[in-house]
N, C-alpha and C positions, 0 to 999 in steps of 0.2 A: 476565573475558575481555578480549581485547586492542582495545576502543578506543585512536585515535590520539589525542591532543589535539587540539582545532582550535578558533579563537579565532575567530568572525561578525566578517568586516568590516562597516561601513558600506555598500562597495559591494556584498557579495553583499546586505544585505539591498535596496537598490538594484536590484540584479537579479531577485531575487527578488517583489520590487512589480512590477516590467514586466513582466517575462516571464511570473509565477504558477510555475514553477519555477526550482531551482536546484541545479545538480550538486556536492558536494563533493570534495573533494582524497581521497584513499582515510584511511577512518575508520578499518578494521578490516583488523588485522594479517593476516600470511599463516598463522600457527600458528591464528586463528580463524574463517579462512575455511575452511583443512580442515575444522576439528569442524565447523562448520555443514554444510556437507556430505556429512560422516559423519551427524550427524541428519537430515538427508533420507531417506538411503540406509534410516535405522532407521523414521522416520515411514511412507513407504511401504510398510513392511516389517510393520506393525504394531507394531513394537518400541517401547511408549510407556515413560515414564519415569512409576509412579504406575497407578493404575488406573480412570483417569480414560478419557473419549476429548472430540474437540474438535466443535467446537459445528454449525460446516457441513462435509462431508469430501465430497470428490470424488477417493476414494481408486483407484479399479480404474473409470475409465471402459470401457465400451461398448468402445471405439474407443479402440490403442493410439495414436494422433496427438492425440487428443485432452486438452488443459488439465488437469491434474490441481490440486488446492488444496484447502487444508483451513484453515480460521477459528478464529484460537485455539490456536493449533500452543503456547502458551506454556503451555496445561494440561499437554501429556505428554511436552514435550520439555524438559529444564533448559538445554541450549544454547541455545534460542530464546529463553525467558525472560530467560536475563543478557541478551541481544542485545535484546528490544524493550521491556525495561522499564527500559533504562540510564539514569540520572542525564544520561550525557553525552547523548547522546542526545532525553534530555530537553531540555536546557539549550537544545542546539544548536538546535530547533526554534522553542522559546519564544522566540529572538533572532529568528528569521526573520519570525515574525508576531504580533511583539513583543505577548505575553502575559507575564506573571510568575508564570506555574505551566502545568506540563503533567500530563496522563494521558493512560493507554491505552487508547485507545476498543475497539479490538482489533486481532489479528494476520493474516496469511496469512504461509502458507508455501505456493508456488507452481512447480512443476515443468511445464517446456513443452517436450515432447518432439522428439526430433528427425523431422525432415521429410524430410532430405535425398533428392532423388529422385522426390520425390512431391507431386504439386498438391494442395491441403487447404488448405481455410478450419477447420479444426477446430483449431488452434491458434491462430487469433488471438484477441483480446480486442477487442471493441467499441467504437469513441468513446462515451466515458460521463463524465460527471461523477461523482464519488465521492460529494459529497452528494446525489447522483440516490437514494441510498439511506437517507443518513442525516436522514431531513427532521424524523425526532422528539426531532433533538437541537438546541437553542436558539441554535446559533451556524452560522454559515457558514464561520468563522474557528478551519478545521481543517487540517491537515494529513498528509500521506501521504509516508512517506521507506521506497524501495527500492531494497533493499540487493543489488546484484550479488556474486553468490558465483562468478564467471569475467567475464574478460571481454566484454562485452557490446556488438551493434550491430544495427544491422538483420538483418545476416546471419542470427543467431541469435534473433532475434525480439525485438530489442530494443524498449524503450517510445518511442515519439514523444509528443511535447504540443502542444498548438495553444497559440501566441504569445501572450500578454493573456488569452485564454479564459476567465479566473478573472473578469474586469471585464463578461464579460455579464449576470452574477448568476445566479441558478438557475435554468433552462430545464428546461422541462417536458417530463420522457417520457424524462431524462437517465439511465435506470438500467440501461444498456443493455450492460454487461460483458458476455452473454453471446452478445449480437447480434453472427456474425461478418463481415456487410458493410459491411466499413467504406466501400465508397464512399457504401453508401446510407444509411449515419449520416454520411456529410459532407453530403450535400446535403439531409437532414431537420435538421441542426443546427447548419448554416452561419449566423453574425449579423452579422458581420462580414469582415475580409480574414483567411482561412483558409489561417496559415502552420504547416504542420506540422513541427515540428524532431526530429530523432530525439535519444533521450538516450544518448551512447555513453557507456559505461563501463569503467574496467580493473577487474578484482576488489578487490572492498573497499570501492570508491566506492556513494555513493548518490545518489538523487537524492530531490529535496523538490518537491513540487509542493502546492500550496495546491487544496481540497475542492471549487472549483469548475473548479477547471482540464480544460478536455476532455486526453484522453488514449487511447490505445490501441497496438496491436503487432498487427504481421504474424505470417505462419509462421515458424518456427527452421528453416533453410533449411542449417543446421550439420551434421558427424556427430554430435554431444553435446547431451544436454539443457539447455536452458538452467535452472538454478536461482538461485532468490531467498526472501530474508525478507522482508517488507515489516509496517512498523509504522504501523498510522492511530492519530494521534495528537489530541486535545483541549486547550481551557483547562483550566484546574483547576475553576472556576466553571460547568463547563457542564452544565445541567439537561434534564429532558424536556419536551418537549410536544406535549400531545395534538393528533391529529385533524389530524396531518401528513402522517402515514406510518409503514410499520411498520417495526419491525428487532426482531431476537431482542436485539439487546442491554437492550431496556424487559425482556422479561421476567426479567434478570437483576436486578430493582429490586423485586423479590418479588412475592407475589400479584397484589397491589392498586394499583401505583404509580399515582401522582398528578401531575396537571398541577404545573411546579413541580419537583419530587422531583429532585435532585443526583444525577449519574451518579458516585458515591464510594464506595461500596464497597468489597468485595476484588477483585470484579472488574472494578475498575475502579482500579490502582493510579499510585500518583503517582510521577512518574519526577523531578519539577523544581519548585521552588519558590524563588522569589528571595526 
């Protein structure tokens, strides 16, 4: 599928060090942002590819306003799979938080429906740390690249990041995605000067933000849903450890996993290796 090329300057990863994200130049073609979108339309739909299903689904909420996503979208979709297990993709990552090998920690696919008209906190997402969750895996030195399938801004419920955020280190009680007040997650998880930037995007582009960077999004205040892929990404080298934290992805490391124990499996594929 139609990645662009794109070569990590010096200064994004520069940017990328200060700020704890970084926006790219549009990755993904127009003929690939269709299918992506076409596989939404199917995922929602139940239309899997395989007869498999994905690991967390938030497929038919309660409440049509409300966040729809599902964990793993690369099981039953084959569009999403090229898209979060790409080489390039890879690469481009490993440069930013200069590693020399990457893997899939795992996916979402994320649909934020439209609002227009209507006051609702049920589509926003939470100030959270993304390691707020991942605590049983051995590195801090992760990251998180989402992929706008339209273009993207506040309007539409675009992502905001807090400036530096990544440099407070792992704050406690950060796992907070489905908390929708976000002013009362600024003032429980304020450490510093709390600059919030919104991430605009045109379709294709993504943005990279590193595992401790706070982050969250308003209502889609748009007539159209907003859609997205997003790939959380690893070292290659990254192991488990116990008596951290939970995540379904240990149970992916069979029975019995062990302090130690390499997230390397199949489901855990390698996208990048210098």
């Amino acid at each position: 599928m139609g990645f662009i090329p794109y070569e990590v300057s010096e200064q994004d990863k520069q940017d990328f060090e200060r700020d704890g994200y970084w926006i790219s130049p549009k990755l993904i073609d127009d003929e690939t942002i269709e299918k992506l979108r076409q596989a939404h339309e199917r995922i929602w739909s139940s239309d899997f590819d395989g007869d498999g299903y994905p690991m967390h689904d938030i497929r038919i909420p309660e409440n049509k306003l409300a966040l729809r996503k599902l964990d793993n979208g690369w099981w039953i979709n084959d569009k999403v799979r090229k898209i979060v297990t790409s080489p390039e993709l890879g690469r481009i990552s490993a440069e930013l938080i200069g590693e020399s090998s990457i893997r899939l920690w795992h996916d979402q696919v994320i649909y934020k429906p439209s609002a227009a008209g209507q006051e609702t906190m049920l589509g926003n997402v939470g100030w959270h740390q993304d390691y707020g969750f991942w605590k049983c895996s051995s590195t801090t030195n992760m990251v998180t690249v989402w992929i706008a399938l339209q273009d993207t801004d506040l309007g539409n419920g675009g992502m905001r990041t807090i400036l530096g955020s990544h440099k407070w280190g792992v704050v406690e009680g950060s796992d907070t995605f489905f908390d929708q007040d976000l002013d009362g997650l600024k003032q429980k998880f304020t450490k510093g000067e709390w600059i919030d930037e919104p991430c605009i995007l045109k379709a294709g582009q993504a943005s990279f933000h590193h595992s401790l960077t706070f982050h969250g999004s308003g209502p889609n205040l748009s007539e159209h849903p907003r859609l997205s892929i997003v790939a959380h990404l690893m070292p290659g080298d990254t192991v488990y450890k116990k008596g951290r934290g939970r995540h379904d992805n240990v149970r992916l490391l069979g029975p019995q996993p062990y302090d130690g124990q390499p997230f390397n499996n199949q489901y855990f594929p390698l996208l990048y290796c210098k």
